[in-house]
C-alpha positions in Angstrom: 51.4 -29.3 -7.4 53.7 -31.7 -8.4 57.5 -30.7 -8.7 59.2 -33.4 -7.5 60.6 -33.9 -11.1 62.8 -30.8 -10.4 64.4 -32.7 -8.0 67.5 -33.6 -10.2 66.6 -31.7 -13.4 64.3 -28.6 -14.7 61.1 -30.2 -15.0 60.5 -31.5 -18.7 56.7 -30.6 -18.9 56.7 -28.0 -16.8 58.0 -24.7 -15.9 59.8 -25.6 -12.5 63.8 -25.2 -12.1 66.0 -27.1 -10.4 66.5 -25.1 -8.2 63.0 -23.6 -7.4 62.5 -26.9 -5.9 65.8 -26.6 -3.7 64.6 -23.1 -2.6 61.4 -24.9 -1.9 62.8 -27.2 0.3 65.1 -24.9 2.2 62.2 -23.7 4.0 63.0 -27.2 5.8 66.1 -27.3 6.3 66.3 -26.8 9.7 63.7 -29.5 10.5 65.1 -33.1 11.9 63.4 -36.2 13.0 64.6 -37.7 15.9 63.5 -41.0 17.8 61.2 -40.7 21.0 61.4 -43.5 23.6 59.7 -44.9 26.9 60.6 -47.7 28.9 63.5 -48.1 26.1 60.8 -48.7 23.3 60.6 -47.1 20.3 57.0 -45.3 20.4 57.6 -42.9 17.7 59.1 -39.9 15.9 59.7 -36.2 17.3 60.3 -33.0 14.8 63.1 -31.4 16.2 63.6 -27.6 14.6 67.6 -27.1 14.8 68.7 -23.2 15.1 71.1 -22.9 12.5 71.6 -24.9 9.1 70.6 -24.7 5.3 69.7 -26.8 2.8 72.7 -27.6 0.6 70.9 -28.3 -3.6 73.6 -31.6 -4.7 76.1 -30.7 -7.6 74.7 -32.4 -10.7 78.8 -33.6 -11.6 79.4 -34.5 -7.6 76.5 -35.5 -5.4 78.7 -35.6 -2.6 79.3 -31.5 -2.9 76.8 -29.2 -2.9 75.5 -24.9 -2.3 73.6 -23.8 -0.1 70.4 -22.7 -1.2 68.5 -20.2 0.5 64.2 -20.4 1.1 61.9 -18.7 -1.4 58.5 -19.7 -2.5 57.5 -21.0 -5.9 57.0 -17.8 -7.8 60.6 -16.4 -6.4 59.5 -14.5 -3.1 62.1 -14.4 -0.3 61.2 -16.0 3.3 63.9 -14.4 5.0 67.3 -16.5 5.0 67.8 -15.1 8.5 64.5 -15.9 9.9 64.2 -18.8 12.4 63.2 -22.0 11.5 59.7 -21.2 12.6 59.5 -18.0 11.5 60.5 -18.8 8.0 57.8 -22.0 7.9 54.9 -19.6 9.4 55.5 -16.7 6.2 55.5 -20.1 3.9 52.3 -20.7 5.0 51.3 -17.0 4.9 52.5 -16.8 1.7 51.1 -19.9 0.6 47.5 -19.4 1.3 47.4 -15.6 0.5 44.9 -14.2 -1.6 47.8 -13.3 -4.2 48.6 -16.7 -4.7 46.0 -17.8 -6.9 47.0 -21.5 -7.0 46.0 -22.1 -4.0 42.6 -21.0 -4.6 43.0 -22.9 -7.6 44.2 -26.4 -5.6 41.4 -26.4 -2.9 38.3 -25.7 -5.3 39.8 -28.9 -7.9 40.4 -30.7 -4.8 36.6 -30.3 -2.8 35.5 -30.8 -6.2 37.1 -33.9 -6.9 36.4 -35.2 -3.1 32.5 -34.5 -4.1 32.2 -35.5 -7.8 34.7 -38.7 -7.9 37.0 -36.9 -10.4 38.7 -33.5 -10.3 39.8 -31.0 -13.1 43.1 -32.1 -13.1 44.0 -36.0 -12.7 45.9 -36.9 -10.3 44.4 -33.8 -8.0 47.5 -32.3 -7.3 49.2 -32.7 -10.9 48.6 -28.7 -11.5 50.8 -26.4 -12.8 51.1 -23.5 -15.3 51.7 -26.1 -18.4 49.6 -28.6 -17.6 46.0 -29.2 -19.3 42.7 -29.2 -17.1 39.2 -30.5 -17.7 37.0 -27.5 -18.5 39.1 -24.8 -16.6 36.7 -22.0 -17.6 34.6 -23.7 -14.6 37.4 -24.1 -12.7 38.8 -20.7 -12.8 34.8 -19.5 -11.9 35.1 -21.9 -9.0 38.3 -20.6 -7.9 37.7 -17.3 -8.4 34.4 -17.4 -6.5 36.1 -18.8 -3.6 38.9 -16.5 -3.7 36.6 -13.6 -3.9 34.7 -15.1 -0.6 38.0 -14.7 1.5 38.4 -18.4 1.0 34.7 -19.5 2.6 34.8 -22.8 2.8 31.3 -23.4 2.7 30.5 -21.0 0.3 32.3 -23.1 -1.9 30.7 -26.5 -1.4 27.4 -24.6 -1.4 28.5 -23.7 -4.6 29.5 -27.3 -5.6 26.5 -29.0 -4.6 24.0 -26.9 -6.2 25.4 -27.7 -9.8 23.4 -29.9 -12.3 26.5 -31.3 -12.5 26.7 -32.9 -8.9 23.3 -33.3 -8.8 23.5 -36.3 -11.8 23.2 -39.8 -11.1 26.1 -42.0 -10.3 28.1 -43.5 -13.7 31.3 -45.7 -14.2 33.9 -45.2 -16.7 35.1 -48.2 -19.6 38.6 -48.0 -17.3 40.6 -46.4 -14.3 41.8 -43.5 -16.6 38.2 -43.0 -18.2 37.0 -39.3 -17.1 33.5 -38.8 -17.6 34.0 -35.2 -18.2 31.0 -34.4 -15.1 28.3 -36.4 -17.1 28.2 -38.0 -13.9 29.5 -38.8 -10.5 32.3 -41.3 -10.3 32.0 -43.3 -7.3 34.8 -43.6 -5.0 36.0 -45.5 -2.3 35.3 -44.5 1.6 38.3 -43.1 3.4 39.3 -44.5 6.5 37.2 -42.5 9.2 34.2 -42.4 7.1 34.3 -46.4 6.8 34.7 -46.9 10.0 32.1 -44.5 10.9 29.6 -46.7 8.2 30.6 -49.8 10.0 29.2 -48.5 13.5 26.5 -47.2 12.3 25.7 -50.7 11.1 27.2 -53.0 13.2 27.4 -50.9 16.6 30.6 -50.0 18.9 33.7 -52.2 17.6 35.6 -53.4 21.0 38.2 -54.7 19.8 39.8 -56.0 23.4 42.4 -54.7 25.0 45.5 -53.4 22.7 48.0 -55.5 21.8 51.3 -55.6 19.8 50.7 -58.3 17.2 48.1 -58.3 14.2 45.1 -59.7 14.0 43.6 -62.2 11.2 44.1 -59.5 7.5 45.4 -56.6 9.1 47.1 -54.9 12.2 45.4 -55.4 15.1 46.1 -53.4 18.4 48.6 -51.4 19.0 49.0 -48.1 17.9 45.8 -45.7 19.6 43.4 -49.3 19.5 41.3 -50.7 16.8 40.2 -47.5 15.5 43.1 -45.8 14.3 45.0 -49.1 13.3 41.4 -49.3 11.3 41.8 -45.6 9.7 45.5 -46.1 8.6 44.9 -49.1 7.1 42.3 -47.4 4.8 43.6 -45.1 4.2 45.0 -43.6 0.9 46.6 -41.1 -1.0 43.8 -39.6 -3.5 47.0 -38.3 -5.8 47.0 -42.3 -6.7 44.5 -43.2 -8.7 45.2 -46.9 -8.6 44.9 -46.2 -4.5 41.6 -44.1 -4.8 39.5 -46.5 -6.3 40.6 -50.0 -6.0 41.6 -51.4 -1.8 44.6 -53.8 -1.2 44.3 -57.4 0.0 45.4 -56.3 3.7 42.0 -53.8 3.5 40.0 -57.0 1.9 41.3 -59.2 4.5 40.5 -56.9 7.6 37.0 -56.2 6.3 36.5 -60.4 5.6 38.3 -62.1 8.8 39.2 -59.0 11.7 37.5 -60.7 14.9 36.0 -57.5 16.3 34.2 -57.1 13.3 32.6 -60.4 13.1 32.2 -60.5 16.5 29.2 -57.7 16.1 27.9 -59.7 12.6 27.2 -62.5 15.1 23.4 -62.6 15.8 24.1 -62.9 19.9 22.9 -61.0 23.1 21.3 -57.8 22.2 23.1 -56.9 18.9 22.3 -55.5 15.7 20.9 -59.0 14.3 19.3 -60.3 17.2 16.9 -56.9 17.7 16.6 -56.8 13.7 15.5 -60.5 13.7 13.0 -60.1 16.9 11.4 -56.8 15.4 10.6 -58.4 12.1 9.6 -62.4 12.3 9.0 -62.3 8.5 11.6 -62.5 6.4 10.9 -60.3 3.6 10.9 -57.3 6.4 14.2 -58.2 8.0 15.9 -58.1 4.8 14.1 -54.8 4.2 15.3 -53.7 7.3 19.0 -55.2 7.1 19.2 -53.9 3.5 17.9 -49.9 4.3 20.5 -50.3 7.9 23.7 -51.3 5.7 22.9 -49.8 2.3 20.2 -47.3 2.5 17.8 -48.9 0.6 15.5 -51.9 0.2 17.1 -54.9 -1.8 15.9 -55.2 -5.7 13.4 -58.3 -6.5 16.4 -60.4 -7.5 18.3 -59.9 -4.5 15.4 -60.6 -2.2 14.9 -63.6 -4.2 18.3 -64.8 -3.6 18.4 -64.2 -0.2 15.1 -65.7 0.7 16.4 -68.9 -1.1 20.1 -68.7 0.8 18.1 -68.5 4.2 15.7 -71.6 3.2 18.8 -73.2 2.0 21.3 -72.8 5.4 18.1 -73.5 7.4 19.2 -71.6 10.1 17.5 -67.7 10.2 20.0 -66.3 12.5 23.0 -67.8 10.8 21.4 -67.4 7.2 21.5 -63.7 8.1 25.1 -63.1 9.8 25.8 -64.2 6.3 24.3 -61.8 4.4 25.3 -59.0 6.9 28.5 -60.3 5.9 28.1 -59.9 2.5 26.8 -56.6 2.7 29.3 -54.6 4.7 32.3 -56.5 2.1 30.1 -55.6 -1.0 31.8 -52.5 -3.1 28.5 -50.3 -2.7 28.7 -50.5 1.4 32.8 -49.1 1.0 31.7 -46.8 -1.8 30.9 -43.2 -1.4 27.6 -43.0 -3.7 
């Protein structure tokens, strides 16, 4: 739920206070971030939970003065102002994901629903709240319910989800970004970062990357940080609250997918990888492009594309680079990054 306009003033279209978000807060008051080094090199961040302190809400007339503000949940419950810093975060959480607090039921049904249709009940997914309007929420409140009722079963509830008529319907776009199809259809959306990579193994094979290193490599990091496979998953990944961010990539995510060398160093039709065994297996074109098609995209190319591919190969007139070219082309086209 989005309150973060309560920060300064009382929400203007919505119920929150000012200082329902301070209490919120509070509950963190005692948290600090400190540096963490080895070898006197900066590897990272450490929470640090401090025994005593509280949050202190900013006068509106003098930022620089302010009152302390002690920790209570949304709908005015108490965490205990004398609770450690612990203690006070773990009866959030209780609090938080108790059967009483219907919103929560509420947030994780629009949420799984949104992760599996394209588009949730309320847009962005976490713009909820008392006063704001959702997309059928008869359904929604069923859903919720349902899930509530279930003790929160988490499969129950995507049971529930995929057996609807709704995300059983084939996929559709909207005329623009803001266009909500109102479930006619599911609204494709792009691959997080773990899935993605996950896609690109299955196609390509194991990414070895090389040993880490600290600089980046050609359209993205490359390296440090856990290897090539976290920098990969933090550089796709996004905050589905942002529309914008959900379904369009940025040019570092274009750039990594085009130009990253461990990438096309498995697109390369050399030793015993994907291509090489794909182009050995089937001498005939038409079958390796089958083949290549139903390994990167799950199905067999239309007419027209195995048309224009069987023209681009006699055109290069080399097979093997002919088809690191459309492997290419594949694993950068939006369907291959889209989940569909």
């Amino acid at each position: 739920m989005q309150i973060q306009c309560a920060q300064c003033h009382d929400h203007p279209s919505d119920v929150w206070k000012r200082n329902q978000f301070h209490e919120f807060a509070a509950h963190f008051a005692r948290l600090q971030d400190r540096f963490v080094r080895e070898d006197k090199k900066f590897v990272g961040l450490q929470l640090v939970s401090r025994p005593f302190g509280e949050h202190q809400m900013p006068s509106k007339d003098n930022p620089r003065k302010g009152s302390q503000i002690n920790p209570r949940t949304l709908d005015g419950k108490s965490t205990g102002a004398r609770l450690s810093d612990k203690a006070r975060r773990e009866k959030l959480a209780d609090q938080i994901v108790s059967k009483e607090n219907y919103w929560f039921a509420g947030a994780y049904a629009n949420r799984m629903w949104g992760e599996l249709m394209g588009q949730s009940f309320y847009q962005p997914v976490d713009d909820m709240g008392p006063q704001k309007d959702a997309v059928f929420p008869e359904v929604l409140t069923r859903l919720a319910g349902s899930f509530r009722g279930s003790n929160h079963d988490v499969k129950g509830l995507f049971r529930a989800i995929m057996n609807t008529e709704a995300y059983q319907r084939q996929i559709r776009l909207g005329e623009s970004l803001d266009d909500h199809l109102f479930f006619s259809g599911i609204y494709p959306t792009r691959l997080r970062g773990d899935a993605l990579y996950q896609s690109l193994v299955g196609v390509l094979g194991a990414l070895n990357a090389g040993k880490p290193g600290p600089g980046r490599g050609f359209g993205g990091p490359f390296g440090g940080g856990g290897g090539f496979e976290n920098v990969f998953k933090r550089e796709f990944n996004f905050d589905p609250s942002t529309k914008s961010d959900e379904v369009e990539g940025s040019i570092s995510q274009a750039l990594m997918m085009m130009n990253n060398p461990a990438i096309n160093q498995r697109i390369q039709a050399k030793g015993t990888n994907l291509l090489v065994r794909l182009l050995k297996e089937n001498p005939k074109d038409a079958d390796a492009l089958g083949a290549l098609y139903q390994r990167a995209l799950a199905r067999r190319p239309t007419e027209r594309e195995l048309k224009r591919s069987l023209d681009y190969i006699t055109k290069v007139g080399n097979r093997a680079e002919a088809y690191e070219d459309i492997l290419w082309v594949l694993i950068n086209s939006t369907e291959f990054q889209t989940r569909r």
